[in-house]
N, C-alpha and C positions, 0 to 999 in steps of 0.2 A: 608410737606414731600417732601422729593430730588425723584423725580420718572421722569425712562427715558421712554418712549415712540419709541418704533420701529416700524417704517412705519408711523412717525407722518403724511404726508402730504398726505395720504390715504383716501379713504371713510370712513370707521369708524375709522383710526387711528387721522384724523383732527378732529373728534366731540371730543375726548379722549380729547386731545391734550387743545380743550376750554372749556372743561367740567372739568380738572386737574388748568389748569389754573384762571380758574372760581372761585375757590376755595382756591387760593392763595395758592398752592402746584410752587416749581419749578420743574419745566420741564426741561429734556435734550432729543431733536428731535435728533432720530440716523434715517438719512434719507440715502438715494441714490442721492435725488434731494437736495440739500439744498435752494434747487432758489423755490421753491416749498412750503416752509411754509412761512407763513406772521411773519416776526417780533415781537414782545408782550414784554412789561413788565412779567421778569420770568421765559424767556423762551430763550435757548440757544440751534443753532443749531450743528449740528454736520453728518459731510459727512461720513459713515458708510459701508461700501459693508458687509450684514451678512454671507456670506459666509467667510469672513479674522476670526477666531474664535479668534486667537491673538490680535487684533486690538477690535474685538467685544468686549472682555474680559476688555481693558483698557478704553473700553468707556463704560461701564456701572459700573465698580469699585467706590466704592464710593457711589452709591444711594442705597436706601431705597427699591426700588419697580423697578421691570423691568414690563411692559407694551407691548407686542409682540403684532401685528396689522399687522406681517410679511404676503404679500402676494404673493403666487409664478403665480401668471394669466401671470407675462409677456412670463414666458416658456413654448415650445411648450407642453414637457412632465409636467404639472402644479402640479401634486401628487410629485415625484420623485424631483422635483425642489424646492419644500414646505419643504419635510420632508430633507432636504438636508440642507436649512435653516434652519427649527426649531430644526436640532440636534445641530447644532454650536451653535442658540442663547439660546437650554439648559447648552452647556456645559461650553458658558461663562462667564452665570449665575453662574453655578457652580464653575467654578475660581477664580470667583472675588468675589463668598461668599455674592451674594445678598440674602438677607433673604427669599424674595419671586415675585417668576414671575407668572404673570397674562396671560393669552393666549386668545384673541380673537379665541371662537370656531365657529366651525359649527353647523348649525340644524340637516346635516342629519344623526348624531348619535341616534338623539332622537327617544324614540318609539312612532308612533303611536299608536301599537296594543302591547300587554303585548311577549314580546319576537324577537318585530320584530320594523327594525330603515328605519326607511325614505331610508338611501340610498340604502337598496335591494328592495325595493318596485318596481314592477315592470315596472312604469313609472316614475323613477327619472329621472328629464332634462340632456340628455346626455350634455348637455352644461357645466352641473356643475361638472359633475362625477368626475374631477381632481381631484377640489378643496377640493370635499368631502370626497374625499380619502385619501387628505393630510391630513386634519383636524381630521379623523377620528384615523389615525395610530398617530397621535401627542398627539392622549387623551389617547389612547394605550400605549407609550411610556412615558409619564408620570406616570401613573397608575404601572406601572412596575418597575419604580425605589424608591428610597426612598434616594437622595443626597438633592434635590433642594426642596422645601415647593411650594405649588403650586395649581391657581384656573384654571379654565379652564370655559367662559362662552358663551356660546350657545344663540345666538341669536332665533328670531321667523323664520318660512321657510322663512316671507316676511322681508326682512330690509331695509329700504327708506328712504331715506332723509327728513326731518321733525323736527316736534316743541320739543320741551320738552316739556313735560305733568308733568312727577314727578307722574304720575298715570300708575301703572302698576302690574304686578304680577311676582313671583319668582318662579321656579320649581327645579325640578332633573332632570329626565332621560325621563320623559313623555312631549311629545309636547303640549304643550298648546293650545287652541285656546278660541275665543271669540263667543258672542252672533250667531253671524254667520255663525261659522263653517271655520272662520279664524284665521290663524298663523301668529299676523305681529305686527312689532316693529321699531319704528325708533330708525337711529342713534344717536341723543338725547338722548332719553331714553335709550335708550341701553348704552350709553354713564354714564348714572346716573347711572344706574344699579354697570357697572367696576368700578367707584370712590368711590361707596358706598360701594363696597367689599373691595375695596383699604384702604378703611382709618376704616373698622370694622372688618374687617378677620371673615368674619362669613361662609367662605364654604373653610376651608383649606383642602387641600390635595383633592378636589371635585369637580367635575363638578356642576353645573349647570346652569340654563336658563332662561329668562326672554318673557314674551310678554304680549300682551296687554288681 
C-alpha cells in the first residue's frame, strides 16, 4: 500500500512511520523537518508546511491512505493551531480524492462515566487542555461531513514510548482500562493498532480506541 504519513518524524507519527514500513507498505513522510526522519528502504521524504493546503494537496495525490499524526503543541494557542491544520490536511484529502485518511486521536473524548469525556472532568491536566480540544473538535468535524471516508483512533489516557506487544484491546467511545484501574498504551502498539485498521478497514467512518 502507497500510504503518506504526516508528522512522520513525531512521537507517535515515527512508530507509524516503522510500524508501515515494517510491513512492506511505501511511505511518503510529509514532514516540517525532513533532517528529522532516518532514511529506510521504502520510504520517501517530503518537506510539507500543512498549513500550504495547495501544496498539501499535491503531496498526498496519489496514495492510497493519508495517515495525519499532525501536532499543533509548537503554538502557543495549540487548539486553534491544530484545528487550523487538520481543516487543510481534510480538505487536501479531499482534492486529491484519497480514499481514506486515518487521524491520530485523543483520549479525552472518551467517556469514562456513560455521558461524560475525560476532557470536562474536572481535573483534566491544564497542560493538555489544547491539545484536547483540537482533537476533540477534529472528531467533531469529521463526524459532520460525509466527502472524505475516515478512521479516527484514540489512543489510552497514558501513551509511552515502548515495546510492541501485538497484545492489546479495541473499543469505541468508553476508556478502557486494565487490571489496575489504568489507561495506557504504547506507541508501538498503538502503532499496530492504525496499520491494522490501515490494511482492514474495519472502523470506517468511526472512532475508536485501543489500550492495554
Amino acid at each position: 500500500m502507497n500510504i503518506a504519513i504526516i508528522g512522520a518524524s513525531g512521537f507517535i507519527g515515527s512508530a507509524l512511520t516503522k510500524e508501515a514500513l515494517s510491513r512492506g507498505h511505501q511511505v511518503k513522510a510529509l514532514v516540517s523537518r525532513p533532517e528529522a526522519v532516518e532514511v529506510s528502504a521504502g520510504l520517501t521524504i517530503h518537506k510539507v508546511d500543512v498549513m500550504d493546503t495547495a501544496a498539501l494537496t499535491a503531496a498526498v495525490s496519489g496514495v492510497e491512505l493519508v495517515i495525519s499524526a499532525f501536532s499543533g503543541h509548537k503554538d502557543a494557542d495549540v487548539a486553534a493551531y491544530y484545528m487550523q491544520g487538520f481543516r487543510s490536511i481534510l480538505q487536501a484529502s479531499i482534492n486529491s480524492k484519497v480514499p481514506r485518511l486515518l487521524l491520530v486521536g485523543g483520549a479525552a473524548s472518551l467517556e469514562y462515566a456513560p455521558g461524560q469525556i475525560l476532557l470536562d472532568s474536572p481535573d483534566f491536566p491544564a497542560a493538555y487542555l489544547g491539545s484536547a480540544q483540537g482533537a476533540y473538535q477534529a472528531l467533531q468535524l469529521l463526524k459532520a461531513q460525509s466527502q472524505q471516508n475516515w478512521s479516527y483512533l484514540s489512543p489510552a489516557a497514558e501513551i509511552f514510548p515502548g515495546e510492541k506487544t501485538g497484545k492489546f484491546r479495541l473499543g469505541l467511545d468508553q476508556l478502557m482500562t486494565d487490571e489496575q484501574g489504568k489507561s495506557r498504551i504504547s506507541t508501538a502498539d498503538y502503532a499496530v493498532a492504525m496499520l491494522d485498521e490501515a490494511e482492514q478497514n474495519q472502523h470506517a467512518n468511526t472512532r475508536f480506541c485501543v489500550a492495554y
